[in-house]
Residue frames relative to the residue before (quaternion, step in Angstrom):
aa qw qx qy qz dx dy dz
X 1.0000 0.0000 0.0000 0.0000 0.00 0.00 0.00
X 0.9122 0.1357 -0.0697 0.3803 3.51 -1.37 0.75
X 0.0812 0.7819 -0.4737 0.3970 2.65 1.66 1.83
X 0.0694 -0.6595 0.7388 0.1199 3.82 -1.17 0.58
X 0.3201 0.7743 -0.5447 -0.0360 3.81 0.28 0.30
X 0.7026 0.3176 -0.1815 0.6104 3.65 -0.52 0.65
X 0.5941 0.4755 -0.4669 0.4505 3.30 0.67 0.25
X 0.2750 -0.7736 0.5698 0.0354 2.58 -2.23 0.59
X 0.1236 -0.8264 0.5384 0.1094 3.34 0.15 1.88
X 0.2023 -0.6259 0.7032 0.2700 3.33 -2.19 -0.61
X 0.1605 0.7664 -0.6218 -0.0139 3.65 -0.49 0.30
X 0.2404 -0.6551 0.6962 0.1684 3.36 -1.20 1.24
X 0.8048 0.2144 -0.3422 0.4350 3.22 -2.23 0.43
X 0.5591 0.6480 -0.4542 0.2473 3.58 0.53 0.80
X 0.5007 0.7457 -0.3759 0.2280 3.19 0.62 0.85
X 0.6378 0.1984 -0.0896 0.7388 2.76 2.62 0.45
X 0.8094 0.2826 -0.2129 0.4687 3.72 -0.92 0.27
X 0.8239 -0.2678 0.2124 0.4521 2.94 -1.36 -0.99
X 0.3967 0.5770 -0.4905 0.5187 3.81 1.55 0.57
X 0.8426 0.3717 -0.2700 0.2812 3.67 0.31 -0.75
X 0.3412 0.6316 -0.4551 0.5268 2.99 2.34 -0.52
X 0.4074 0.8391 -0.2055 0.2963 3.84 0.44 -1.09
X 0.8709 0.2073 0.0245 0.4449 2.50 -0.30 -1.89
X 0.5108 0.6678 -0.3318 0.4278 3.75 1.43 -1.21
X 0.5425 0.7145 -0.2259 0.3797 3.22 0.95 -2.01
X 0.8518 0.4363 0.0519 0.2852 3.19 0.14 -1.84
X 0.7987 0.0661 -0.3992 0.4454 3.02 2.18 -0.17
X 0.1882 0.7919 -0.4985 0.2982 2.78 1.59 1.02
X 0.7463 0.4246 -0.2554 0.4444 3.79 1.21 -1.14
X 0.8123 -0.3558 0.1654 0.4316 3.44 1.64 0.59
X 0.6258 0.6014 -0.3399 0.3621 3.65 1.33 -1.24
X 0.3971 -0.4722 0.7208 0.3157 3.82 -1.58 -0.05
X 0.2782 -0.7721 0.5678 0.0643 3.33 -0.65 1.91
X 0.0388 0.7148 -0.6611 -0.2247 3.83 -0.65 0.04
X 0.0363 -0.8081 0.5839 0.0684 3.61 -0.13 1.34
X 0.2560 -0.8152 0.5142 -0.0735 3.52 -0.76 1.54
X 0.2164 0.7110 -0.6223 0.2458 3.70 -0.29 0.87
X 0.5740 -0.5028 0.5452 0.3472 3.09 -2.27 0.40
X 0.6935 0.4758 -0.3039 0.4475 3.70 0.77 -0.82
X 0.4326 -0.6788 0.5820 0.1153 3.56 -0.50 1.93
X 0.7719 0.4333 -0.2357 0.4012 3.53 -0.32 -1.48
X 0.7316 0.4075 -0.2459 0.4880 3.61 0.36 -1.27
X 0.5948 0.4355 -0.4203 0.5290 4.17 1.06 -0.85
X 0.7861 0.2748 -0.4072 0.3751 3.86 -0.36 -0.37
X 0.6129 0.5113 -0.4774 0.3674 3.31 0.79 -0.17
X 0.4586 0.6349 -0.3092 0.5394 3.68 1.54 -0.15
X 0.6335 0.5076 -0.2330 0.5355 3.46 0.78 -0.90
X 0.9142 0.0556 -0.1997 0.3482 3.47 0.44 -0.67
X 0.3483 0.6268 -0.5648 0.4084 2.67 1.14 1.54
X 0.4620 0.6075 -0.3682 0.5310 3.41 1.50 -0.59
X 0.6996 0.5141 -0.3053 0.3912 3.86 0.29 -1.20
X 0.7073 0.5400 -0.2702 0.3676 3.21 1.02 -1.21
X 0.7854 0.4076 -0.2512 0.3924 3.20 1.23 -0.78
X 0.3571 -0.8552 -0.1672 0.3364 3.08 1.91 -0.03
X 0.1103 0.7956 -0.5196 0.2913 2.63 1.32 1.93
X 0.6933 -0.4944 0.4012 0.3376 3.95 -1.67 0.96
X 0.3776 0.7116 -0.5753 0.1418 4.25 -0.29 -0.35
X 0.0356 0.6937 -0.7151 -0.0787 3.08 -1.97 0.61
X 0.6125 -0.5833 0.4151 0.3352 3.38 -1.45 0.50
X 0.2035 0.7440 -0.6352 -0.0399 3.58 -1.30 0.07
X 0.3179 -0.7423 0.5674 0.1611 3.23 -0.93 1.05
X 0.0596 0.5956 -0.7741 0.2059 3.87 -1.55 1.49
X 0.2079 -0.5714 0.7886 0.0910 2.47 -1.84 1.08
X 0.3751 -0.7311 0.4977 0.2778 3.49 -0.47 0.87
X 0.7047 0.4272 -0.4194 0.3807 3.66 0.77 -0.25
X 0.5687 0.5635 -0.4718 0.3693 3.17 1.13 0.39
X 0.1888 -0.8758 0.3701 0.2457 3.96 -0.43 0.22
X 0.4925 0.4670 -0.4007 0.6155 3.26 1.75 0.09
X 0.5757 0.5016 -0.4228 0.4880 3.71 0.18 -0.12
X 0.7347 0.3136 -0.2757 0.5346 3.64 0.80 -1.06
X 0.5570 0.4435 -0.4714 0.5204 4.09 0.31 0.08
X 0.6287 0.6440 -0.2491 0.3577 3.78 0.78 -0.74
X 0.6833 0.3400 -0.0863 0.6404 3.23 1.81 -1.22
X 0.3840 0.6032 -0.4409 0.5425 3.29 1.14 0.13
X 0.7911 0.3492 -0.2638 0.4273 3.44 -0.34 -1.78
X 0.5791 0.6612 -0.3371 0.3374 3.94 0.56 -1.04
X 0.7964 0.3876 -0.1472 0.4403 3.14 0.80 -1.48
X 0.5819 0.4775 -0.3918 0.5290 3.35 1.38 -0.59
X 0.7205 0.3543 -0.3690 0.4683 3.67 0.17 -0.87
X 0.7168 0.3834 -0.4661 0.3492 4.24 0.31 0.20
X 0.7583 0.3321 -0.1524 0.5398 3.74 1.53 -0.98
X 0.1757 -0.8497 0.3614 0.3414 3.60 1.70 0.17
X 0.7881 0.1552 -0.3721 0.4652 3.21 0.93 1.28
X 0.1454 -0.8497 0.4626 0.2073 3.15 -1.44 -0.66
X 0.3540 -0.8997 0.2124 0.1421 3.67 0.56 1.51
X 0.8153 0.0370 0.0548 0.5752 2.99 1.44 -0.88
X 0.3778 -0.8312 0.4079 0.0027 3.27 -0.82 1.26
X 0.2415 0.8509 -0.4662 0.0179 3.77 0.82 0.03
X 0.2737 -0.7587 0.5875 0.0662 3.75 -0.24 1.62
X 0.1095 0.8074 -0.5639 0.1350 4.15 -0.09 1.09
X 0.6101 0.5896 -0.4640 0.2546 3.09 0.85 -0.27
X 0.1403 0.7915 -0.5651 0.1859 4.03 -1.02 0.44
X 0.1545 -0.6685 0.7272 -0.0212 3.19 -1.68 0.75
X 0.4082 -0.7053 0.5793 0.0158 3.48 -1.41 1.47
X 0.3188 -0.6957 0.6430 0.0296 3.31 -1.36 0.94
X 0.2711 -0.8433 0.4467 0.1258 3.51 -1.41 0.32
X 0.5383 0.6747 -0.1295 0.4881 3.73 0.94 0.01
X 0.7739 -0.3447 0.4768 0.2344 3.01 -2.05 0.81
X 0.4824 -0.3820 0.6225 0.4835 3.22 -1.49 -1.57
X 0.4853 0.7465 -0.1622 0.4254 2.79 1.03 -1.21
X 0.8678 0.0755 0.0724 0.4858 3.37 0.05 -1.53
X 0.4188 0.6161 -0.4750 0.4684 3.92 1.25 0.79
X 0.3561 -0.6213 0.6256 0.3096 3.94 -0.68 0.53
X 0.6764 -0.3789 0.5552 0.3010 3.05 -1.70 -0.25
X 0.7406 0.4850 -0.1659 0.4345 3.36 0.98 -1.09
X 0.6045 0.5971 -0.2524 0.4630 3.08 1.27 -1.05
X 0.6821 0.5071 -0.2112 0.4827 3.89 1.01 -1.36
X 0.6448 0.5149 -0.3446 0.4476 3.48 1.09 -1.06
X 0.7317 0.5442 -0.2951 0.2853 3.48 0.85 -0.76
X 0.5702 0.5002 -0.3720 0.5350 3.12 1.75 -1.12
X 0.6700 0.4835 -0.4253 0.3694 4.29 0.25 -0.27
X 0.5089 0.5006 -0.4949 0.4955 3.55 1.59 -0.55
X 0.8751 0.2754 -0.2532 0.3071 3.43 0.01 -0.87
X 0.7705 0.3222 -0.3283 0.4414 3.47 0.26 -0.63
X 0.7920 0.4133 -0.2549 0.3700 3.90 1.29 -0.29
X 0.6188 0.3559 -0.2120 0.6675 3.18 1.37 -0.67
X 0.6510 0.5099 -0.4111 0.3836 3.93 0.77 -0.10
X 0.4468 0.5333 -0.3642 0.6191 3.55 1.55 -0.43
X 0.7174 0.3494 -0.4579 0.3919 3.94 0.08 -1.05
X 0.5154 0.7422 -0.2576 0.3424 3.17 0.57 -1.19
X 0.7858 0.2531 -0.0007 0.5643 3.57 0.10 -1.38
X 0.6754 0.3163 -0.3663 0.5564 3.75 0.65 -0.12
X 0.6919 0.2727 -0.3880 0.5444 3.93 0.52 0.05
X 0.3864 0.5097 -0.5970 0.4842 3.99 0.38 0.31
X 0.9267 0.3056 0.0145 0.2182 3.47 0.46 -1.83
X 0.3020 0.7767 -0.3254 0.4469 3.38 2.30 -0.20
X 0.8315 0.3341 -0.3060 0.3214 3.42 0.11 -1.47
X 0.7488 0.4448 -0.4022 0.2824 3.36 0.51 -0.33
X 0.6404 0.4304 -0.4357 0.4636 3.53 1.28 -0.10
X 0.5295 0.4914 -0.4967 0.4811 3.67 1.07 0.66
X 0.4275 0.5115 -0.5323 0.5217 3.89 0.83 0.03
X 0.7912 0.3888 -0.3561 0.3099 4.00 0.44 -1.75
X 0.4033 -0.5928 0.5378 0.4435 3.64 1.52 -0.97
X 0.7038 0.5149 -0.1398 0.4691 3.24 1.24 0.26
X 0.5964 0.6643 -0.4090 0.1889 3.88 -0.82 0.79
X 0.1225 -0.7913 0.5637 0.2025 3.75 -0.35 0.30
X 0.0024 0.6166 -0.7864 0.0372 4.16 -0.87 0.66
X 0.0560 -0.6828 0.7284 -0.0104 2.34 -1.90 1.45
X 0.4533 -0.6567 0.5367 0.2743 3.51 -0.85 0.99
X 0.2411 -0.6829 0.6243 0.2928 3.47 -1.39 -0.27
X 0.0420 -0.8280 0.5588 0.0200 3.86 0.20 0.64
X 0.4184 -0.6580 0.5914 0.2053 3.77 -0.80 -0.71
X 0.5038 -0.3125 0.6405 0.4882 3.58 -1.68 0.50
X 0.7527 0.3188 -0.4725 0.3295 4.17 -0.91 -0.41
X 0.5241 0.4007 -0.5760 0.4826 3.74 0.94 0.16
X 0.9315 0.0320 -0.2943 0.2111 3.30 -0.14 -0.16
X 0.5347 0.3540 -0.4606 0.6136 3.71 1.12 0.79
X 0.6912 -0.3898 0.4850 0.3676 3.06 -1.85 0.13
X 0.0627 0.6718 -0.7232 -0.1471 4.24 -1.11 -0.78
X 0.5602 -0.5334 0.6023 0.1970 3.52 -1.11 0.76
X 0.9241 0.0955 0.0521 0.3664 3.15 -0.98 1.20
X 0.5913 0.3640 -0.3111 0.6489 3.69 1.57 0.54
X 0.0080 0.8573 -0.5060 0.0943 3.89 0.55 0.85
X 0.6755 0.4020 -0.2931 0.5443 3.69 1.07 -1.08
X 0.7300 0.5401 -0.1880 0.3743 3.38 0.92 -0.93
X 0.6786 0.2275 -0.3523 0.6030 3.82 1.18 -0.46
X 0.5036 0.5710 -0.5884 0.2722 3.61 0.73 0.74
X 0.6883 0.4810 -0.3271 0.4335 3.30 1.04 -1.17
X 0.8952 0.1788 -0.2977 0.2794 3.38 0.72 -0.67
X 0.2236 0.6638 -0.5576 0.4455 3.20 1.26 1.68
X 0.6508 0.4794 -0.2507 0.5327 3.35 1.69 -0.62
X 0.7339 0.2851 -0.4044 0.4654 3.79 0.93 0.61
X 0.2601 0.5699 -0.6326 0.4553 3.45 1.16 0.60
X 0.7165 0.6293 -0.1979 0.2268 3.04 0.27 -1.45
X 0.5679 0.5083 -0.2625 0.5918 3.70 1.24 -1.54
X 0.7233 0.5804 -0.3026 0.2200 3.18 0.48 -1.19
X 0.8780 0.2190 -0.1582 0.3951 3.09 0.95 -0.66
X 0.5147 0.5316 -0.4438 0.5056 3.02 1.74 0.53
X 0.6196 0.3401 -0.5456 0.4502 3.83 0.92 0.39
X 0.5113 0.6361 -0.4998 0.2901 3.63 0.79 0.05
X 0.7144 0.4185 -0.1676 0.5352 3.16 1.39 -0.78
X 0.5021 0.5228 -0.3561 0.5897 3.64 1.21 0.08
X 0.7912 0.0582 -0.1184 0.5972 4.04 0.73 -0.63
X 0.4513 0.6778 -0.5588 0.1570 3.23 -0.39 0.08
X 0.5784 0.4193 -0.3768 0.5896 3.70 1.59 0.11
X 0.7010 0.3605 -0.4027 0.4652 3.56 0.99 0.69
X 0.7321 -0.4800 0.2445 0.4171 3.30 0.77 0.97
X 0.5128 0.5953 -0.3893 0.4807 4.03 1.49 -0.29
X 0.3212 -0.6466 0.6913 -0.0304 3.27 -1.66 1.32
X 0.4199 0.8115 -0.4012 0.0641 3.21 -0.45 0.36
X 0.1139 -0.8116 0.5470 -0.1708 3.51 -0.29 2.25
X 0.3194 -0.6863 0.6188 0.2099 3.66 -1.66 0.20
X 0.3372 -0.7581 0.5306 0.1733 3.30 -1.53 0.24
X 0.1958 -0.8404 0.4731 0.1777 3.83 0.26 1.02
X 0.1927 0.7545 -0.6082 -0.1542 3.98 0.14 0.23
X 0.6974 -0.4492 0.4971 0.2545 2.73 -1.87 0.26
X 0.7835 -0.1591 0.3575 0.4828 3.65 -1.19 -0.57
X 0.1634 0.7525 -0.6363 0.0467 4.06 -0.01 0.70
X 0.3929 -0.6174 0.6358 0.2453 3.46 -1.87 0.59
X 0.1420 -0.7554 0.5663 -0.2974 2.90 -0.73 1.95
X 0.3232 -0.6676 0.5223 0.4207 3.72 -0.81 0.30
X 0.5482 0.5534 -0.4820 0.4011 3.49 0.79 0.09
X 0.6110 0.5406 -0.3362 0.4706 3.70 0.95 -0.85
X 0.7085 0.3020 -0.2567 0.5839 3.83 0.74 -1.45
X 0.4690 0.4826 -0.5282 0.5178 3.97 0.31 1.02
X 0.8296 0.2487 -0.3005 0.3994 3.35 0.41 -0.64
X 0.3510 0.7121 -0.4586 0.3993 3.58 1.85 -0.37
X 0.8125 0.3378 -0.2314 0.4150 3.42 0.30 -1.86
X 0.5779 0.5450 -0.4798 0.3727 4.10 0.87 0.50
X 0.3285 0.6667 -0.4036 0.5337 3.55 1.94 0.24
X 0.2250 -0.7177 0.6308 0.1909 3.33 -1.32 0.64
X 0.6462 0.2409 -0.3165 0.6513 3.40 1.01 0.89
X 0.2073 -0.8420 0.4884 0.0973 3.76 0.21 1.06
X 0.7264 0.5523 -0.2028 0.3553 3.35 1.15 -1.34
X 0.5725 0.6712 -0.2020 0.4253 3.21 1.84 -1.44
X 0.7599 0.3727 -0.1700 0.5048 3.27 1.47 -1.41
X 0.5099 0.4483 -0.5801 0.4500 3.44 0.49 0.05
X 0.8035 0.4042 -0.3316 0.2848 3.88 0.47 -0.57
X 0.4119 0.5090 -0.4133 0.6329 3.26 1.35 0.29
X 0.7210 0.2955 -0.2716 0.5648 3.90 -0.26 -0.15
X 0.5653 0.4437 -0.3499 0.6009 3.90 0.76 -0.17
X 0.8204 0.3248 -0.1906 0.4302 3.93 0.80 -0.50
X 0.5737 0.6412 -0.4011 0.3145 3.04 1.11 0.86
X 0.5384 0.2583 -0.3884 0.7018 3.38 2.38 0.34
X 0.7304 -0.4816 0.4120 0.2548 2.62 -1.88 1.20
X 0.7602 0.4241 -0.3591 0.3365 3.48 0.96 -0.39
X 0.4707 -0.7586 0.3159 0.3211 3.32 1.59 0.77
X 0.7502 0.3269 -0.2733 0.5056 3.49 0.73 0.75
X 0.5967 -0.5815 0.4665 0.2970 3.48 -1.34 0.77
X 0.4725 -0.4358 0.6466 0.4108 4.18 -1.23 0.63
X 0.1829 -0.4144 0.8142 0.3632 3.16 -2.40 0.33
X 0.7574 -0.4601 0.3029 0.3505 3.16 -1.51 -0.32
X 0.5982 0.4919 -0.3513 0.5261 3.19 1.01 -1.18
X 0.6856 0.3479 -0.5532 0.3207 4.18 -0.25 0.18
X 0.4619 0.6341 -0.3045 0.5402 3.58 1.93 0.10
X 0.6688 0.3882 -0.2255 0.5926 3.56 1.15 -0.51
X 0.6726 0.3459 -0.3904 0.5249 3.78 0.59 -0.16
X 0.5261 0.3259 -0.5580 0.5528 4.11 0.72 0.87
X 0.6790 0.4334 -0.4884 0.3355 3.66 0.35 -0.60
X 0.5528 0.4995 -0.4647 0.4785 3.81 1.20 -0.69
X 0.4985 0.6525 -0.4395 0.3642 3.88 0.49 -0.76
X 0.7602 0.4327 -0.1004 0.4742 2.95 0.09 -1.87
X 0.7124 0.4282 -0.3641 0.4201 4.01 0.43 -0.83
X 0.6215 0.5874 -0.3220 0.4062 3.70 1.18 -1.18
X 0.6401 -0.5294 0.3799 0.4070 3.34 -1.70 0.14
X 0.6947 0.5866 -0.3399 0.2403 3.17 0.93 -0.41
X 0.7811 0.3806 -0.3479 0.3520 3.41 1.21 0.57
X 0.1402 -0.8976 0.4178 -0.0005 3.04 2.07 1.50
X 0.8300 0.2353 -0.2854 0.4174 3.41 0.10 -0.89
X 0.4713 0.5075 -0.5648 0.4487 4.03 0.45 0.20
X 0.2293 0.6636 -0.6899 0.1765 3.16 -1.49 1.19
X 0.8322 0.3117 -0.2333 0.3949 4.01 -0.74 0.70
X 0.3365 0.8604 -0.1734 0.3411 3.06 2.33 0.02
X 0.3268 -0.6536 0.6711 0.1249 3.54 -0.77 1.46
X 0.0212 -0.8127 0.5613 0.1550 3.79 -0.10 0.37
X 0.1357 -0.8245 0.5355 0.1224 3.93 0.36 0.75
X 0.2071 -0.6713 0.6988 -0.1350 3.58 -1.11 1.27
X 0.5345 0.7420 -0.3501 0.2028 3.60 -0.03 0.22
X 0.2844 -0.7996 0.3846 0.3630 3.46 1.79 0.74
X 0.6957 -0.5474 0.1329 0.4457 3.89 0.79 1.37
X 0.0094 -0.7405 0.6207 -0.2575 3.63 0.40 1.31
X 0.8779 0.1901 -0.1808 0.4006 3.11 0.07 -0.97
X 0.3519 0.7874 -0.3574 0.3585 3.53 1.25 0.48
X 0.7985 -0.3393 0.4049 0.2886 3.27 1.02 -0.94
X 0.1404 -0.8410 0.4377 0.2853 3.67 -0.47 0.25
């Protein structure tokens, strides 16, 4: 079960976190990984960890806010693997603040990337797996797409805005043969997360406050974030499509 053999995944922002959990994931169950990030040095060194352990992967470099770059990696990858099975949009970048206290700049960026980088990189890559009748994209969204969080305003907008994509292209393709679901995690331990821990003047204080906001009193690692995305990519959840998949060791459950 939850085999990707012969497949062919992309996953952007995988050259760290819950992208590389991902990507590992993905060729551990067998797939040719194209792991796709802005960070050169830190993506191939991702890659050959995959090789080493011996799963298929190669590097490619995308900025998802870019949309001729992303139609560019599109065509490439179709015209060398004459396809491309799975899509998993992960890349993203977090925001702190009110309304109040969010720049202009700051908000615009979080929609370049996590909202217009999802459009972007799913319409570079959409049409050709409608030609095969065939494809599954998953989005990475967030508990803030679909609860509120204190203080993350730029951030549970945008990814209130891929709950959203999500399930209006599920319902836009799904009579062509296209799956297409999100993954809400909770709080995960990320070097991006222990970066902002150590900008706390109490690192220890804050990791337990943000550890107490799922009922299971502790932060995701990535890789239990990467065994739904294998779920979701495999055959075995043919019929899931338009899906908020929540991950959030009960956050949103309740106090």
């Amino acid at each position: 079960m939850f085999k990707l053999t012969e497949k062919i995944a992309v996953v952007t922002g995988a050259s760290s976190g819950i992208g590389a959990a991902i990507a590992s994931t993905f060729a551990k169950a067998g797939a040719t990984v194209y792991v796709a990030d802005r960070d050169v040095d830190a993506g191939r060194i991702q890659v050959e960890l995959i090789q080493r352990s011996g799963g298929c992967a190669e590097f490619v470099e995308l900025d998802v806010t870019d949309p001729e770059q992303s139609r560019q990696l599109a065509q490439r990858i179709v015209e060398e693997r004459g396809q491309v099975d799975v899509l998993v949009n992960n890349a993203g970048v977090g925001c702190v603040g009110t309304l109040l206290e969010t720049a202009e700049a700051d908000f615009d960026r979080m929609m370049a990337v996590n909202v217009r980088g999802v459009f972007n990189v799913s319409k570079a890559f959409l049409p050709a797996m409608i030609a095969r009748k065939s494809g599954n994209i998953i989005h990475l969204a967030s508990i803030g797409g679909v609860i509120g969080i204190r203080d993350r305003l730029a951030y549970c907008a945008s990814k209130f805005a891929v709950v959203g994509m999500t399930k209006a292209m599920a319902l836009d393709h799904a009579r062509q043969g296209i799956r297409v679901n999100c993954l809400c995690p909770g709080r995960v331990m990320t070097p991006f997360v222990e970066a902002r821990l150590r900008e706390y003047a109490d690192p220890e204080a804050a990791l337990v406050e943000m550890s107490s906001s799922q009922a299971l009193g502790r932060m995701a690692l990535p890789e239990e974030i990467a065994a739904a995305a294998l779920y979701l990519a495999s055959a075995e959840s043919a019929f899931v499509t338009g899906t908020a998949f929540v991950i959030d060791g009960g956050w949103s459950a309740g106090k």
